[in-house]
C-alpha positions, 0 to 999 in steps of 0.5 A, a space after each residue: 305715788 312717784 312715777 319711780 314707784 309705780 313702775 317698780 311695782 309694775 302696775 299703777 295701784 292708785 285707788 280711783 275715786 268712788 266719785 268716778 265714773 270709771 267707764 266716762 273717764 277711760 273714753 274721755 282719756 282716749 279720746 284725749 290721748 288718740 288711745 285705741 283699747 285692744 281686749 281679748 276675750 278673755 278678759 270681764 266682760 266690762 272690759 270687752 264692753 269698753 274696748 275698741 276692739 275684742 278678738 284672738 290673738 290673731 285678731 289683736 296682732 292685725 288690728 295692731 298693725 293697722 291702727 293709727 292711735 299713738 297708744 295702744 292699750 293690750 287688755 290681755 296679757 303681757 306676751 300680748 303687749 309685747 306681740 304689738 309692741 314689736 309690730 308697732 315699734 313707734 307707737 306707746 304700748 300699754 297694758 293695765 297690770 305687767 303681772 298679768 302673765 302666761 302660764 303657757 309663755 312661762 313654760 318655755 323659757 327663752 334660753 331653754 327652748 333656745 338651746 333646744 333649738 340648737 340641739 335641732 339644727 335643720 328643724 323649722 321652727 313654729 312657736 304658738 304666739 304665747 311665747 314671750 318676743 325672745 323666744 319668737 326671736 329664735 322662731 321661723 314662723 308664729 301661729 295662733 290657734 286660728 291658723 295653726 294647722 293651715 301653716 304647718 300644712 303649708 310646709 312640706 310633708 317630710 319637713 322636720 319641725 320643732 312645734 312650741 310651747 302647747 303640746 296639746 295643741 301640737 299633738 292635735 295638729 300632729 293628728 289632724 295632718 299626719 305630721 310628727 312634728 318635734 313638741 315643746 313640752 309646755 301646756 296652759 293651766 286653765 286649758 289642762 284643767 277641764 274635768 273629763 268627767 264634770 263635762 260628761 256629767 254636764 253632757 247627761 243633764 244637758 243631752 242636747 248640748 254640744 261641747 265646743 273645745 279649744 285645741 289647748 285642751 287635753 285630748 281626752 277632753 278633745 274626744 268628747 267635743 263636737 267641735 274643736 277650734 280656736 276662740 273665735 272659731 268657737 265663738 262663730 261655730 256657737 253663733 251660726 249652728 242651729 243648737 242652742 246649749 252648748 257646754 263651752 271649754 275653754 277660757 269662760 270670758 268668751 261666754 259674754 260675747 257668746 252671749 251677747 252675739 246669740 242671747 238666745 241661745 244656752 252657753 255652760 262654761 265646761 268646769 275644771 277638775 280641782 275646784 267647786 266653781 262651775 267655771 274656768 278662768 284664767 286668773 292672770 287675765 282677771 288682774 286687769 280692771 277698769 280701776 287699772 285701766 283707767 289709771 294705765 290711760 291717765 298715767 301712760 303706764 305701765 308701758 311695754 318694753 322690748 329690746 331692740 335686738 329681740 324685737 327685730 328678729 322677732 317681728 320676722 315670724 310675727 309678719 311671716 304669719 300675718 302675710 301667710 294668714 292673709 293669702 289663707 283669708 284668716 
């Protein structure tokens, strides 16, 4: 396949010979090219067990910021790689399959959450960090769900603000601060999916269990939840309570490090209202694999590009949240 051919597609589709051993050859090729692997935990646990570095959101954005590999490689999606490409605008920014996208980042269109924003004049802007680079071109400040409701209190309470692309993230924090801030009427399918009754249905088999939720989640899925927080909130709650089943809504990739951190303990992936399956996946996050991994590493593509212009006004919020996450000990 030509190098013009693979960047067409968007992903290196090579087949990888069955002679390798794909987990041998990635270190190798890091090791090589001075390549650091950032995944998500959303990702198959294969790849979070490869990866350098497995977090949030947060978590992938500073340890962008503090690498000094000259690759970066995003296991996560694509709004992911372009979050570190524009933090390191010097380094080769990598992601195994382009296609892996956003429903979320999807629901909001650059040019239309642009014109919202300017049939709002004198509302600040706070975009959740799903959102592509332009739409954080025309943002005040990013949030992750970590932080979210600490930065938006961070502002006055009589600010006007346009909150952007999760409404049920917004209407969460809207309920938790008594603010009214102005949403963005977007939403992430895997998170709009939970089934309310298949998780009471979970909770009457298993009465002992807690229900852990992510604020992305509808709010009547909210309600049933006896804590509510962001994946790694989640992940540090499940790991230090005493309880040990708990019946788990959000992304179901999060249970492998669940798992490993407390093999102990019962974790249920909370189940989602139109299919059979017992669990809840994300399937733009499932089209990353060691195969494309490891040809991603061997061919250096595909790389992540942001234009200039975009990634100057949009590294601005990027840095205002990391600055404020700092001083707030996230």
């Amino acid at each position: 396949m030509k190098e013009e051919e693979r960047l067409k597609t968007g992903f290196v589709n090579e087949p990888v010979d069955k002679n390798v051993d794909l987990k041998v050859a990635i270190n190798q090729l890091k090791r090589q090219k001075n390549a650091i692997i950032l995944a998500h935990y959303y990702q198959a646990g294969e790849i979070q067990d490869i990866a350098d570095c497995v977090g949030d959101s947060l978590a992938l954005a500073q340890w962008a910021t503090r690498t000094t590999a000259d690759i970066v490689v995003l296991c996560g999606v694509h709004f992911m790689g372009e979050t570190a490409k524009v933090l390191c605008p010097d380094k080769k920014v990598l992601v195994p399959d382009l296609n892996a996208g956003c429903s979320l980042a999807d629901s909001c269109p650059a040019d239309r959450f642009a014109q919202f924003v300017r049939e709002h004049p004198g509302y600040t802007v706070i975009s959740y960090v799903n959102t592509t680079a332009a739409v954080k071109a025309v943002t005040d400040v990013v949030v992750t769900s970590t932080n979210a409701r600490q930065i938006v209190e961070s502002f006055p309470e009589d600010e006007n603000i346009i909150f952007g692309p999760d409404r049920n993230l917004g209407n969460y924090i809207n309920s938790v601060t008594n603010r009214n801030m102005l949403l963005w009427d977007g939403a992430c399918h895997v998170h709009e999916q939970f089934s309310v009754e298949k998780i009471v249905e979970l909770k009457a088999k298993h009465p002992d269990a807690l229900v852990l939720a992510h604020p992305e989640c509808k709010s009547a899925v909210l309600k049933l939840a006896d804590y509510i927080g962001s994946t790694a909130a989640l992940l540090k709650f499940a790991t230090k309570n005493d309880a040990v089943t708990f019946i788990v809504a959000t992304e179901s990739g999060i249970l492998h490090e669940m798992q490993k951190q407390a093999p102990g303990k019962t974790f249920i992936p909370a189940p989602p209202d139109d299919s059979t399956c017992a669990c809840n996946e994300c399937s733009f996050m499932r089209l990353n694999t060691l195969e494309k991994l490891y040809n991603c590493l061997k061919y250096e593509l595909p790389e992540i590009k942001v234009d200039p212009e975009i990634a100057k006004e949009a590294v601005k919020p990027i840095k205002r949240m990391l600055d404020i996450s700092e001083k707030l000990g996230h």
